[in-house]
Each structure stands twice: as C-alpha cells, then as structure tokens.
TORZAGU-895169 format. One record per residue: residue number from 0; residue in one letter; x, y, z of N, C-alpha, C in turn. Coordinates in Angstrom, 1 decimal. Example, Ala and Ser with C-alpha at 12.3 -4.5 7.8 and 13.67 -1.06 7.14 Angstrom:
2
0	A	13.2	-5.7	7.8	12.3	-4.5	7.8	13.2	-3.3	7.8
1	S	12.8	-2.2	7.1	13.7	-1.1	7.1	12.9	0.0	7.9
***
This chain:
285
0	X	12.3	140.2	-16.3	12.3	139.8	-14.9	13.7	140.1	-14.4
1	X	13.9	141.2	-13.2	14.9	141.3	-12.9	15.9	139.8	-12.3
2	X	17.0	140.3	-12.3	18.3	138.8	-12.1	18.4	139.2	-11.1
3	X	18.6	138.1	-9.8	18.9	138.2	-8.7	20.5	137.7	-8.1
4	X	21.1	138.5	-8.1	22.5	138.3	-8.0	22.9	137.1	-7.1
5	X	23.8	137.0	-7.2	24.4	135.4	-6.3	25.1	136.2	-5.0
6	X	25.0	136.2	-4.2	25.8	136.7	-2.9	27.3	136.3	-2.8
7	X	27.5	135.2	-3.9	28.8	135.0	-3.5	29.8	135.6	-4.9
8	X	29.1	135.8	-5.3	29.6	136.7	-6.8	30.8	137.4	-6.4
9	X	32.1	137.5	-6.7	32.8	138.8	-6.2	33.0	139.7	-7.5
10	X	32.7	140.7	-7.7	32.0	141.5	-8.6	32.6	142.8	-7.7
11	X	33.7	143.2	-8.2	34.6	144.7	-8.3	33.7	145.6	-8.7
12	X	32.7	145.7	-9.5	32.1	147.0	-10.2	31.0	146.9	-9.5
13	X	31.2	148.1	-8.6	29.4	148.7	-8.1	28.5	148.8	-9.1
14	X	28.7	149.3	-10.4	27.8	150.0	-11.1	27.0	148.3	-12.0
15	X	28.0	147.1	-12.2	27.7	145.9	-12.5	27.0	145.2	-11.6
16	X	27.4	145.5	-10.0	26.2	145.0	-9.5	25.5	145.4	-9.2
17	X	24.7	146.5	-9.5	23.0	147.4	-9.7	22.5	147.0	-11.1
18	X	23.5	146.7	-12.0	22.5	146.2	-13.2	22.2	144.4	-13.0
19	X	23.3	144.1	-12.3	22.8	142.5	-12.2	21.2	142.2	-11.5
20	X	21.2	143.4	-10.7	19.4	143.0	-10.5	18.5	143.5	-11.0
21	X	18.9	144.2	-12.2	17.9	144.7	-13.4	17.7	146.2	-13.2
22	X	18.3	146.9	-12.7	18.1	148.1	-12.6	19.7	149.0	-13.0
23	X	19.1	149.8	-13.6	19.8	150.9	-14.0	20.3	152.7	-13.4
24	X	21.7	152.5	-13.1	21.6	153.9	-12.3	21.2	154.7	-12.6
25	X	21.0	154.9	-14.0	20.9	156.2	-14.3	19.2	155.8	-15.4
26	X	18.3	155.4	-15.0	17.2	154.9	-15.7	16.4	156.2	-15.6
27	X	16.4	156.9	-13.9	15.3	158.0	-13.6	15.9	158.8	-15.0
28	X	17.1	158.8	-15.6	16.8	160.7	-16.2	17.2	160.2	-17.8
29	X	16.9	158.8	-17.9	16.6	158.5	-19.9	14.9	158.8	-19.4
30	X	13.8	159.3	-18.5	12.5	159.3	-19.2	12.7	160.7	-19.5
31	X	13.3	161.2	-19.2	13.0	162.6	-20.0	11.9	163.4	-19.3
32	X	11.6	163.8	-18.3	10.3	164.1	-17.4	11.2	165.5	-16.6
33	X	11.9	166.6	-17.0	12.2	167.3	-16.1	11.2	168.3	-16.6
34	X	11.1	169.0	-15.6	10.4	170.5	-15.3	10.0	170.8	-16.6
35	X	9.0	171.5	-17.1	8.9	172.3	-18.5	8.3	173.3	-18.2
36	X	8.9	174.5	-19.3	8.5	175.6	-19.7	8.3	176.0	-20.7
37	X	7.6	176.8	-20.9	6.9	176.9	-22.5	7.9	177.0	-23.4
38	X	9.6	177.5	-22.8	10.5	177.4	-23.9	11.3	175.8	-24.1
39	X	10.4	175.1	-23.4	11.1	173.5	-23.4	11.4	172.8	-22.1
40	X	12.3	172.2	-21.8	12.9	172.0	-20.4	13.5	172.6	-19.5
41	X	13.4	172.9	-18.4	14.2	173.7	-17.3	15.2	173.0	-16.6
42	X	16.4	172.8	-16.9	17.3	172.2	-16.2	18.1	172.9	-15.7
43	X	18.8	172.6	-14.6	19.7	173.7	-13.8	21.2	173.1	-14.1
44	X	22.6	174.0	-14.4	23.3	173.6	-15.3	24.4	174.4	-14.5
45	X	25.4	173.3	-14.1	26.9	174.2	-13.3	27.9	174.6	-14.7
46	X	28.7	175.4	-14.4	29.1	176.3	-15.4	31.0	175.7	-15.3
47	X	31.8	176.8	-14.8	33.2	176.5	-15.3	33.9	175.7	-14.2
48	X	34.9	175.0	-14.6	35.5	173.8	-13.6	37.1	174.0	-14.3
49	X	38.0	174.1	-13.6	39.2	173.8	-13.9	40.2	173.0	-13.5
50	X	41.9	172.3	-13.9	42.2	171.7	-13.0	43.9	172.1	-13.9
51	X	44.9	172.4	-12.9	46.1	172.2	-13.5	46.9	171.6	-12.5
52	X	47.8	171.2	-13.6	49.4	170.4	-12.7	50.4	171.6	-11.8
53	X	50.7	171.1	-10.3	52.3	172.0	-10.5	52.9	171.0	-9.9
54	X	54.1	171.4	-8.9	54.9	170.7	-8.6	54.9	169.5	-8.0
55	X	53.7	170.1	-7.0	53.5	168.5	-6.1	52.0	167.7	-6.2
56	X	51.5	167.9	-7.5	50.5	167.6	-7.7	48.9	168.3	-8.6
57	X	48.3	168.6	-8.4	47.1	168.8	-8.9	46.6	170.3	-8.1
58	X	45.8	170.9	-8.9	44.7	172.0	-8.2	43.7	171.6	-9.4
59	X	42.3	171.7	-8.2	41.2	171.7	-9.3	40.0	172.7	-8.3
60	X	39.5	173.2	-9.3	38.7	174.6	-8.8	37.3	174.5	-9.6
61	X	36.5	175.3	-9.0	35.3	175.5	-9.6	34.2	176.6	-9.0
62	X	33.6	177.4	-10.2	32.8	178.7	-9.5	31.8	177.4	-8.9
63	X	31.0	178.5	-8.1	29.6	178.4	-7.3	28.4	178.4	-8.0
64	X	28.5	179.1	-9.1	27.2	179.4	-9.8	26.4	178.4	-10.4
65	X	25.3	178.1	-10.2	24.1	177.6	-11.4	23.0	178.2	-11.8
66	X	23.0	177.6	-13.1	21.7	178.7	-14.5	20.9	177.3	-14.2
67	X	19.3	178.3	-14.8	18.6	177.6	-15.4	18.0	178.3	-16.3
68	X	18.6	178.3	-17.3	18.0	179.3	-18.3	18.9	180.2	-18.2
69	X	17.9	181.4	-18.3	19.4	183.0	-17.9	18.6	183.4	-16.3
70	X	18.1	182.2	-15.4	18.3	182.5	-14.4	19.4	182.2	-13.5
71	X	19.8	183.0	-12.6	20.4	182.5	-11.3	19.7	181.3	-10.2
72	X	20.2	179.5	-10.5	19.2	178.6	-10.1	20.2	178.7	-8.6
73	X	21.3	178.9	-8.4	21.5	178.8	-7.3	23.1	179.4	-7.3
74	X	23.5	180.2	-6.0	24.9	180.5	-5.9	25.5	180.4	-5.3
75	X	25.2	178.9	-4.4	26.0	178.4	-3.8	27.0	176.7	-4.2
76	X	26.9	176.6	-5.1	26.7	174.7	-5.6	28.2	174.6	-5.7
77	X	28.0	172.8	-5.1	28.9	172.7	-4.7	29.6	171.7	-6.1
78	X	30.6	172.5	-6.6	31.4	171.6	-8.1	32.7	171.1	-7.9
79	X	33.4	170.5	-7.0	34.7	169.4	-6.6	34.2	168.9	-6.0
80	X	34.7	167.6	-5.8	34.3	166.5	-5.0	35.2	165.3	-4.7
81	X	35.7	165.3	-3.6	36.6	163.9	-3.7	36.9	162.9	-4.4
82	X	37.4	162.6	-5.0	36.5	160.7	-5.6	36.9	159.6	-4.8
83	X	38.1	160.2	-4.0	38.6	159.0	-2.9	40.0	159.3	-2.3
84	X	41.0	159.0	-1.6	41.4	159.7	-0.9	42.7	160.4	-1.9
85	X	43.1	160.2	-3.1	44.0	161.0	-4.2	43.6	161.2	-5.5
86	X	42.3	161.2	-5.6	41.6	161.6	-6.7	40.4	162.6	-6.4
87	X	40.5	163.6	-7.2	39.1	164.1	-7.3	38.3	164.7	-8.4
88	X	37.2	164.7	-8.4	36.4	165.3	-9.9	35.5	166.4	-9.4
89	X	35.2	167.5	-10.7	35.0	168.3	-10.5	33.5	167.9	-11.9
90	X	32.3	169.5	-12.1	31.5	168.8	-13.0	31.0	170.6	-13.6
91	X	30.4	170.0	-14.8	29.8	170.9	-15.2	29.0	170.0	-15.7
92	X	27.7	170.9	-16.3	26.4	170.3	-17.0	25.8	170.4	-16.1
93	X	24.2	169.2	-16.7	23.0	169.4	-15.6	23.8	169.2	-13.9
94	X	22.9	169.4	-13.2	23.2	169.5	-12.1	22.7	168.0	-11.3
95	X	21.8	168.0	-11.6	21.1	166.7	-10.8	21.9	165.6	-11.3
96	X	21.6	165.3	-12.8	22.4	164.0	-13.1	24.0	164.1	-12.8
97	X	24.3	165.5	-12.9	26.0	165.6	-12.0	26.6	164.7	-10.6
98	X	25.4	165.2	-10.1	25.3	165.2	-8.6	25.5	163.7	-8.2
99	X	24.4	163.1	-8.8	24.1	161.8	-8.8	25.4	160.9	-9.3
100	X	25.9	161.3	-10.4	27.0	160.5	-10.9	28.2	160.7	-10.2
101	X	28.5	161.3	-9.4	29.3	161.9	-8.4	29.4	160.9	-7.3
102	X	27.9	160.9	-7.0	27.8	159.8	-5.7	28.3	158.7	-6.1
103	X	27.4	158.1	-6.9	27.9	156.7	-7.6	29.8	156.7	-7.9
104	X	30.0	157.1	-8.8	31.2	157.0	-8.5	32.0	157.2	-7.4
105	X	31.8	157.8	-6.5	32.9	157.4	-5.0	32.0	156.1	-4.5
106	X	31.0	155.7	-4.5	30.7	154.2	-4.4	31.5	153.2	-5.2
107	X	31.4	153.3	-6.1	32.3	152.9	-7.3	33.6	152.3	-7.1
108	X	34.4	153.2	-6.4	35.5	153.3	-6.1	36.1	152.8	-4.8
109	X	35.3	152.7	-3.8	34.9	152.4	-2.5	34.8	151.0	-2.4
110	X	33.8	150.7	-3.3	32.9	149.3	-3.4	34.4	148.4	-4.0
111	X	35.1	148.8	-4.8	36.4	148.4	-5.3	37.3	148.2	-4.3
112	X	37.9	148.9	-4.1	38.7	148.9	-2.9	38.0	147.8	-1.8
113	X	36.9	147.7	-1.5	36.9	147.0	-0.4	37.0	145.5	-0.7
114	X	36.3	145.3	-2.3	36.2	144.1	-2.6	37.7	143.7	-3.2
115	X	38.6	144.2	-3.5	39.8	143.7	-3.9	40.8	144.5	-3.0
116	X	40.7	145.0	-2.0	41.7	145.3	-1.1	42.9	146.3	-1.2
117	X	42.8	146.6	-2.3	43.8	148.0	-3.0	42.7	148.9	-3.5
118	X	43.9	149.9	-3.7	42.8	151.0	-4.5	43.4	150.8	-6.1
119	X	42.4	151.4	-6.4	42.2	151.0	-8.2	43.1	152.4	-8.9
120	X	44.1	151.7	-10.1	45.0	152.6	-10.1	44.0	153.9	-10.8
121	X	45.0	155.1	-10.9	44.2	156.6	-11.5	43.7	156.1	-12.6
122	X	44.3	155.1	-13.9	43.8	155.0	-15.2	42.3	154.2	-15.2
123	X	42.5	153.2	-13.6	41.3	152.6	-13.8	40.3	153.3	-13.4
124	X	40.3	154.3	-12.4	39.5	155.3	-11.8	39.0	156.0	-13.4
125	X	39.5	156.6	-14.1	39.1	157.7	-15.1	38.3	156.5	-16.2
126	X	39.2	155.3	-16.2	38.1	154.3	-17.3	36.8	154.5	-16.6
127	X	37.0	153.7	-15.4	35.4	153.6	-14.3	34.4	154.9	-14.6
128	X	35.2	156.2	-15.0	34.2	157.8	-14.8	33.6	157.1	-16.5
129	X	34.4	157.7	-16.9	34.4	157.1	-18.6	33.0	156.3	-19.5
130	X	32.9	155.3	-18.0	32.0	154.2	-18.5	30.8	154.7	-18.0
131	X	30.9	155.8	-16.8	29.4	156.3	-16.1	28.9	156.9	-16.8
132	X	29.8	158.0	-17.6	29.4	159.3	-18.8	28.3	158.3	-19.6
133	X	29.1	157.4	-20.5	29.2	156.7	-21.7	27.2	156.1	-21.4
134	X	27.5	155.6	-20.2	25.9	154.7	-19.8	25.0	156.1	-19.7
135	X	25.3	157.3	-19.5	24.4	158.7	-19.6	24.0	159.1	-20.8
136	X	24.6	158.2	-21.8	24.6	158.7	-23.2	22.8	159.1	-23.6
137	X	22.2	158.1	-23.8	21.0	157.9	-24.1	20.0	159.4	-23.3
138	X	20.2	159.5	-22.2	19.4	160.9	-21.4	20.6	162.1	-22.2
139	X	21.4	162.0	-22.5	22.5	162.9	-23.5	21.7	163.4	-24.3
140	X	21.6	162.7	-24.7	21.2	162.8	-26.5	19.5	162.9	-26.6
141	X	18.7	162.1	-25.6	16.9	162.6	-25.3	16.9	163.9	-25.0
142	X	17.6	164.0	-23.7	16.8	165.0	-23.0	17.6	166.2	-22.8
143	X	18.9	165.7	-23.0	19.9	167.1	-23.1	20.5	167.2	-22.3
144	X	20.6	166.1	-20.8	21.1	166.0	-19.4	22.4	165.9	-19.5
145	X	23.2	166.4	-20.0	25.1	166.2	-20.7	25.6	166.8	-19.2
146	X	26.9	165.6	-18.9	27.4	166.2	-18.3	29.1	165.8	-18.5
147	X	29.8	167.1	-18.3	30.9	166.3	-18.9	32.2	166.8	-17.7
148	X	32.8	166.0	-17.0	33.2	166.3	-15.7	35.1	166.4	-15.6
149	X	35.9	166.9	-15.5	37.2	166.4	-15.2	37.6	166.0	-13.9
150	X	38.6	164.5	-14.2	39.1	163.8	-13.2	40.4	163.9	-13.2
151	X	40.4	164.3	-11.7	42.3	164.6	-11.7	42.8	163.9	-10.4
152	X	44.0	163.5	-10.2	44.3	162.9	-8.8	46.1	163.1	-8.9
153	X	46.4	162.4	-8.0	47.9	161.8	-7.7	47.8	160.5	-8.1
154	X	48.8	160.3	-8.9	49.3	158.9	-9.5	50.4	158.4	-8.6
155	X	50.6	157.4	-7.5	50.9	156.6	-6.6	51.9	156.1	-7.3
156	X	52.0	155.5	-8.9	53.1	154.6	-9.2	54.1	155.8	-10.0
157	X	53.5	156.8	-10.8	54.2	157.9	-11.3	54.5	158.8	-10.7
158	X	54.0	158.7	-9.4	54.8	159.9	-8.4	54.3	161.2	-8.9
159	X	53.3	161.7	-10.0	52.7	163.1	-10.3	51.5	163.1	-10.4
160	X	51.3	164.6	-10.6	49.4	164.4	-10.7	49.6	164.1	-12.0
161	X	47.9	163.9	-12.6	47.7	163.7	-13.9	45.7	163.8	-13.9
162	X	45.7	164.8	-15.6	44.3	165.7	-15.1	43.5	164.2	-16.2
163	X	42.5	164.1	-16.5	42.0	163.9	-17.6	40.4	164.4	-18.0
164	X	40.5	165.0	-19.2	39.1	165.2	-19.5	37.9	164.7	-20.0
165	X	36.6	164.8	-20.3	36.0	163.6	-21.2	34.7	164.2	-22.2
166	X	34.5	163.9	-23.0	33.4	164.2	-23.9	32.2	163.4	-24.0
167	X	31.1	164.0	-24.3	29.7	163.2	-23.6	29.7	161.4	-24.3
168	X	30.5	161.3	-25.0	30.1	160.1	-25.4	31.3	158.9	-24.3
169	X	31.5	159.4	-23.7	32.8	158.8	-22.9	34.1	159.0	-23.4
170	X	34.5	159.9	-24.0	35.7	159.7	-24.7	36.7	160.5	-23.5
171	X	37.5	159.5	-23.4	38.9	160.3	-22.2	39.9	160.4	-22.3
172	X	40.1	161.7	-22.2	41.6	162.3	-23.1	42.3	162.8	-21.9
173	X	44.0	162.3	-21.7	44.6	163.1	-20.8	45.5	164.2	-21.3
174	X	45.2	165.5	-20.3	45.7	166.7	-20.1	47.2	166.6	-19.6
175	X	48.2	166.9	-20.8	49.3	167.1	-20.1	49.7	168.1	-18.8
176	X	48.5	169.7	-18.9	49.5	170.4	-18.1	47.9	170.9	-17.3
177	X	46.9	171.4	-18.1	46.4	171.7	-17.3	44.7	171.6	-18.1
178	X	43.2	171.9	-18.0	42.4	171.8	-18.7	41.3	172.7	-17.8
179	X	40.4	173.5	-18.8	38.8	174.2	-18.4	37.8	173.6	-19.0
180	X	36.5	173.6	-18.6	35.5	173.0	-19.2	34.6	173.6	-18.7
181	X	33.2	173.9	-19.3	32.0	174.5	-18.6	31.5	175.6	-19.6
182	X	30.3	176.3	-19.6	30.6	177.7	-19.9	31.5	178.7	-20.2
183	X	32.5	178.5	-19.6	33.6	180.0	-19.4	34.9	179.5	-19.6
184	X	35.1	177.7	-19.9	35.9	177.4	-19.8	36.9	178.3	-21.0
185	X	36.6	177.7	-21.9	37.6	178.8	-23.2	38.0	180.2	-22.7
186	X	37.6	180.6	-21.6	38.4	181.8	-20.7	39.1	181.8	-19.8
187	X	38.6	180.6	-19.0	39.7	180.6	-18.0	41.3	179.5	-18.8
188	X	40.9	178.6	-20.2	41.7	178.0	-20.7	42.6	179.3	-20.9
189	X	42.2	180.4	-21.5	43.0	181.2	-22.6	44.4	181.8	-21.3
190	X	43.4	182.0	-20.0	44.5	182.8	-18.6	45.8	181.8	-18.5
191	X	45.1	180.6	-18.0	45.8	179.6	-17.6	47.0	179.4	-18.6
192	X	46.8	179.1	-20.2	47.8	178.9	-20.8	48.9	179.9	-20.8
193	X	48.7	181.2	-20.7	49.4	182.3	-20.7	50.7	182.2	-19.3
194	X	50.0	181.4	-18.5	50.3	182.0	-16.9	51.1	180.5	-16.0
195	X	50.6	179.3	-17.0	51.5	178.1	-16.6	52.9	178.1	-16.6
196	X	53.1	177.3	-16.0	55.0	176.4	-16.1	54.7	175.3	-15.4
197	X	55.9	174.3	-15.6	55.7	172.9	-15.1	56.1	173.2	-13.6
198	X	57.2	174.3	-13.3	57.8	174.1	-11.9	56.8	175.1	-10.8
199	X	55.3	175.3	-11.2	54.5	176.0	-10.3	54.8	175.7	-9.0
200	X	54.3	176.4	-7.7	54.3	175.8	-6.3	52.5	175.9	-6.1
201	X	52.5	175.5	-4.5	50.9	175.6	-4.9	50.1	176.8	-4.6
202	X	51.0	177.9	-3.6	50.6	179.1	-4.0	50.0	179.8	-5.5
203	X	51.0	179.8	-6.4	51.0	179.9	-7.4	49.4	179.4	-8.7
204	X	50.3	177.8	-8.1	49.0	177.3	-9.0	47.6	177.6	-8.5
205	X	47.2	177.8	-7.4	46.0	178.2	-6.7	45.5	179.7	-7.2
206	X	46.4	180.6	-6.9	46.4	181.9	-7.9	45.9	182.0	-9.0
207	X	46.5	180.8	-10.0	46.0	181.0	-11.7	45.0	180.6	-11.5
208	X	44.7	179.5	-11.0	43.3	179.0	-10.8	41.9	179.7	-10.7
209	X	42.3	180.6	-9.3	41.8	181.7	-8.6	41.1	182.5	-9.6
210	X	42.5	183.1	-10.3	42.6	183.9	-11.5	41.8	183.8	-12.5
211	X	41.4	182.2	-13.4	41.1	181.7	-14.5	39.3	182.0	-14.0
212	X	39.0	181.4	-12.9	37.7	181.2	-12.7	37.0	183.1	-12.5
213	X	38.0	184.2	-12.1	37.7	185.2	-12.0	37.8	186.0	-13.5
214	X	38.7	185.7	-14.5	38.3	185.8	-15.6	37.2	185.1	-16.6
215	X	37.2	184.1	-16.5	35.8	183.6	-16.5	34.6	184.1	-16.6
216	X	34.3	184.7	-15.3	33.0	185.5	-14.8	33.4	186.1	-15.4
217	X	34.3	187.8	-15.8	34.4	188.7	-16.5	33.7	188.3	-17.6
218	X	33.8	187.3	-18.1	33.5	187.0	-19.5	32.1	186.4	-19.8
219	X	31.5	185.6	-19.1	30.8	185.1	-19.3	29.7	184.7	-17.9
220	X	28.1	185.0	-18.5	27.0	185.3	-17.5	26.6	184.5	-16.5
221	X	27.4	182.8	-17.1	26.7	181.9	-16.3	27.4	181.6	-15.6
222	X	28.9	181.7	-15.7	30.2	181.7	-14.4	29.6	182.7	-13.2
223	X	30.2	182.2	-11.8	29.9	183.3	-10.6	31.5	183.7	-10.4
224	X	31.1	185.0	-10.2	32.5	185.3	-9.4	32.9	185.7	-8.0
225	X	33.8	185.9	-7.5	32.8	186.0	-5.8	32.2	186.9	-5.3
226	X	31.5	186.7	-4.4	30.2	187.4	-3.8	30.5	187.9	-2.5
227	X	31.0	189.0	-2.3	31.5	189.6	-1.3	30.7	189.6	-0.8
228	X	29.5	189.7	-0.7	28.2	190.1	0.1	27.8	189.6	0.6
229	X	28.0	187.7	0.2	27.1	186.6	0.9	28.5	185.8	1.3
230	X	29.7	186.4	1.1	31.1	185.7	1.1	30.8	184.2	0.4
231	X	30.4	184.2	-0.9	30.6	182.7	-1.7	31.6	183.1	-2.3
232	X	32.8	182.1	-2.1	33.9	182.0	-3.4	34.1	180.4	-3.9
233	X	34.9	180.3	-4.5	34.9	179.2	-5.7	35.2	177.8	-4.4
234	X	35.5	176.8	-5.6	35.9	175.6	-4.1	36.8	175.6	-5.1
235	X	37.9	175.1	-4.0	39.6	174.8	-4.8	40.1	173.6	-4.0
236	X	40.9	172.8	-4.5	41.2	171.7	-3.7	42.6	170.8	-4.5
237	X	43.4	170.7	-3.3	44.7	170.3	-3.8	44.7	168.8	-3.8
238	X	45.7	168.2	-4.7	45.6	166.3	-4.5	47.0	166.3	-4.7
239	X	47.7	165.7	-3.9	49.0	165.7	-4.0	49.5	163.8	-3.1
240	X	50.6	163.5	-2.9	50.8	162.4	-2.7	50.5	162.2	-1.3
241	X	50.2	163.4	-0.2	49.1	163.2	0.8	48.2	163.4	0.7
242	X	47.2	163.5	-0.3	45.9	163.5	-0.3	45.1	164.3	-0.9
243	X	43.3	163.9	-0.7	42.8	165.5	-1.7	42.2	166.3	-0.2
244	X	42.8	167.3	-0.4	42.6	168.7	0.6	42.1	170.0	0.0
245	X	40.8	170.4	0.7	40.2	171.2	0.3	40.6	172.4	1.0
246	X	40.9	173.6	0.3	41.8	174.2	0.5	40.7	175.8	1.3
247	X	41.2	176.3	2.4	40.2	177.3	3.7	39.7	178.0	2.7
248	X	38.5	178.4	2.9	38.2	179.7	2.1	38.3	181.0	2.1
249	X	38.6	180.9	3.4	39.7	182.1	3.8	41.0	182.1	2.9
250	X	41.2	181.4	2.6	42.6	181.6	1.7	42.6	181.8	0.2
251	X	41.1	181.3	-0.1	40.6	181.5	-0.9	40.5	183.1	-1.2
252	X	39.7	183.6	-0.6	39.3	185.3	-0.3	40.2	185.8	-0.3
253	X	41.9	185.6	0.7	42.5	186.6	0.7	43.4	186.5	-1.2
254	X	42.9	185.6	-1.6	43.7	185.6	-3.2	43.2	186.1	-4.2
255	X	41.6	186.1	-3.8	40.8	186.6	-4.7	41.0	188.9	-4.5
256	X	41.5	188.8	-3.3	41.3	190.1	-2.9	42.8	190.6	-3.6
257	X	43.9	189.6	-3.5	45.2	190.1	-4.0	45.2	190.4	-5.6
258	X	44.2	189.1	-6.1	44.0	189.4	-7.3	43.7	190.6	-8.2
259	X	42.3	191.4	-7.6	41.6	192.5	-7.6	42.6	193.5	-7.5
260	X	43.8	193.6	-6.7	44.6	194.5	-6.2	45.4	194.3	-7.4
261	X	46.0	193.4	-7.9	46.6	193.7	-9.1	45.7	194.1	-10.1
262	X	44.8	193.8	-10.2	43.6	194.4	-12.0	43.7	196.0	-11.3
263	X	43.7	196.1	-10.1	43.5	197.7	-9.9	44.6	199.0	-9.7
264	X	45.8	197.9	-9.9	47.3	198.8	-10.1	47.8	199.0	-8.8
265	X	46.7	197.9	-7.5	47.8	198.7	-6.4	48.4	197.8	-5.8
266	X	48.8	196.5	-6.9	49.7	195.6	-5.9	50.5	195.3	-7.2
267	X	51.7	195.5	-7.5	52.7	195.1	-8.7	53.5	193.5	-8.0
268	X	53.7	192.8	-9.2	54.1	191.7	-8.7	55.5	191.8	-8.6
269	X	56.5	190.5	-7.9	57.5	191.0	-7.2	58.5	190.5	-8.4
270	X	59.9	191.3	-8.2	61.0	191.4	-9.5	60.8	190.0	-10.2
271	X	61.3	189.4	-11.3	62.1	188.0	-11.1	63.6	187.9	-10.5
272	X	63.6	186.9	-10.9	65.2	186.7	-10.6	66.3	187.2	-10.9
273	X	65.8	186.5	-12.4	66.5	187.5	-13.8	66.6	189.4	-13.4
274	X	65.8	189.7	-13.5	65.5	191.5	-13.6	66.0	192.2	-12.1
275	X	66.0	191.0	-10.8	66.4	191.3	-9.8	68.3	191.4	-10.4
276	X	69.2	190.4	-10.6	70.4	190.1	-11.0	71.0	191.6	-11.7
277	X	70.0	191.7	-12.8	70.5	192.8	-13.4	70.6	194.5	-13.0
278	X	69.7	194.4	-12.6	69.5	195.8	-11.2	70.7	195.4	-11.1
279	X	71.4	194.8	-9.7	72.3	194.4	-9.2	73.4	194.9	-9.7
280	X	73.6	194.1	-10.6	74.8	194.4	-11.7	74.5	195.5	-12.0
281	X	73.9	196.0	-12.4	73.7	197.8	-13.0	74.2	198.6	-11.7
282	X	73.9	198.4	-10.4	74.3	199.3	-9.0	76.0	199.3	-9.0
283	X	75.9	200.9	-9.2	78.0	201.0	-8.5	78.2	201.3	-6.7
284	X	79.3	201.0	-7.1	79.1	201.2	-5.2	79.6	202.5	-4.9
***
C-alpha cells in the first residue's frame, strides 16, 4: 500500500519524495519491456561526451549521434544539459533512461533549492547524480539500460570548475583536468591529453574539445561528426562563475571548419612565444 506523504514533511530530496508515495522513478525501465529484435533488444544509445577544465571554468561537449544497433537511430540528439544555473551534465548510454534521468535531476536540484533556499553545493549535486545512477542499477544489470553521464560545474566556494565522472554502479570519481566517456571516448581521451594545460582560455579549450569529438568520429562508427549537409554539429557549453552557456553553433562550425583546415595543411598554427623570441634574436639589423 502506497505511503501517503505528510504535506508538512520538509523533505529536500525530490527523488525521496516520489518514493514516499510508493513509487519509483525509475520502475518503467527495471521491467525490461523495450523493443525486440530477433538479435535481442533494440535500444537507442548516445555515444561520446567530453568535459575539460581551463581558466575560467569548465567546457563540456558532446556529438549528436545515436545507434541502435549499427543503425543510425537518430542525428540530431541532444547530449548537455544544464543541471541548474553552474552545473551541467552531459550522457552517454541508453537514451530514454538518459533523458529521463536528466529531467529528474534538474528537479532534483530545483526542488532543493526551493525547499532550503540555497543552492546545493557541486559535491552535493554529483552525490544527488550518484544516487540516481546507483537506483538505475537493477534495469543496469536486467536489461542493459546503463547509463553513465559526467557532471561538471563551477564551484562557488573554490572559485574553479571541477569535472566528475561515474560508473554504473554509482561510483564518483573526480577529474582533475579533464575526462571522455561514450563509445569514442578512449579517442577523444587520447587528443585531449596530448593538447591540455591548466592555463587554457576558452577559445582554446573549445578547440580541443571541438577537436576530441572530431577525432572521435574518425575513429569510431557510432560517434557523429559534423554534418555539413543538414548543418548538425556537436553541443558545447561553457560553466564558468557566470553561469552554464551554451555556446552559438555558429561558432561551433566556424571551429570545426578551422579545424579541417589544419588536418588539410592550409592553416599552420601561430609561432609560440618561445620560437617567436628566438627568430628575433637570430634577426641582424
């Protein structure tokens, strides 16, 4: 018999007050009832998600593509998502139960804030994701609905961003500098590590980013890369101590195009500082 909650309860956790009246957020996807095909279940499945630190905060990106199978289920999907006004999360895995956990959590966070009047710091936001995963466990492990998402924001009392990742059983690990996950991610990891520093700008960091998700696709079938044709490119979005801003796609395009111009030898990148100095010094007058 479901419990009928007390109205005067003050109860901080959204997700505690949907089970106090006997229901479970995530109950639709433990029955295990999705689509079937004679090779088993058909689930539709977002691919690579990234997120690194630079100067003034956070970038987190993510291709467009979803599989179901070795089909193309869709190539437009949308993988960042706010989580509230200096935090955002990005997802890979099934898509439905993504989607859904997505919602819930900015309720989550929402529902918090209004009942205690502050916002909940970053560590309690990433516990809160943590505990959504962790309750997904059981449809995890039945039906194969895994999703495993990274949460990155601006930290308010530390004055920097800060990424964290998580593993299907809830486990949350934070990212010093920067992290990939998805399909492709071990590709766009491998770019990114090569191409970091701590004193990035956000030019820059948007670039590698840009970069990682377009090596990515090189590599792997179920990343998208962009689609000149229907103009789909990645979502990218900054979190910094003003906020999470999703960054024009226009600016997106023209990086993705600068990019290409370097793989194709006709844009060289500009001196350093160092190699500028020494020219210099090497010129007589």
């Amino acid at each position: 018999m479901a419990q009928t909650p007390n109205p005067t309860d003050r109860n901080a956790s959204f997700s505690s007050l949907i089970e106090s009246t006997g229901h479970s957020p995530f109950a639709a996807f433990r029955k295990g009832t999705p689509e079937e095909s004679a090779s088993g279940p058909v689930l539709t499945h977002g691919t690579t998600i990234v997120a690194l630190r630079y100067t003034d905060g956070v970038v987190m990106a993510g291709d467009r593509r979803a599989t179901a199978g070795n089909v193309i289920a869709n190539r437009n999907m949308q993988k960042v998502f706010p989580a509230d006004r200096h935090s955002g999360v990005s997802i890979s895995g099934v898509a439905g139960v993504a989607a859904e956990m997505v919602k819930l959590f900015q309720l989550e966070l929402e529902h918090y804030e209004k009942v205690e009047g502050v916002q909940l710091s970053l560590e309690g936001k990433a516990t809160r994701l943590a505990n959504m995963i962790r309750s997904n466990l059981p449809a995890a492990m039945q039906s194969g609905m895994v999703v495993i998402p990274i949460f990155a924001g601006f930290d308010l009392r530390r004055k920097t961003g800060r990424i964290f990742n998580y593993d299907v059983t809830g486990g949350r690990y934070e990212e010093a500098e920067f992290h990939a996950t998805g399909s492709g991610g071990t590709y766009a990891r491998s770019l990114i590590k090569h191409r970091w520093r701590p004193d990035l700008s956000r030019e820059e960091a948007i670039d590698i980013a840009v970069a990682s998700l377009f090596e990515a696709a090189d590599e792997d079938s179920a990343t998208g890369g962009p689609d000149l044709v229907r103009g789909v490119y990645p979502t990218v979005a900054t979190i910094t101590a003003d906020g999470y801003t999703d960054v024009a796609e226009s600016e997106i395009a023209q990086r993705f195009a600068a990019t290409v111009r370097r793989l194709n030898g006709e844009e060289t990148p500009a001196p350093t500082a160092s190699a500028a100095a020494v020219k210099t010094k090497g010129t007589k007058a």
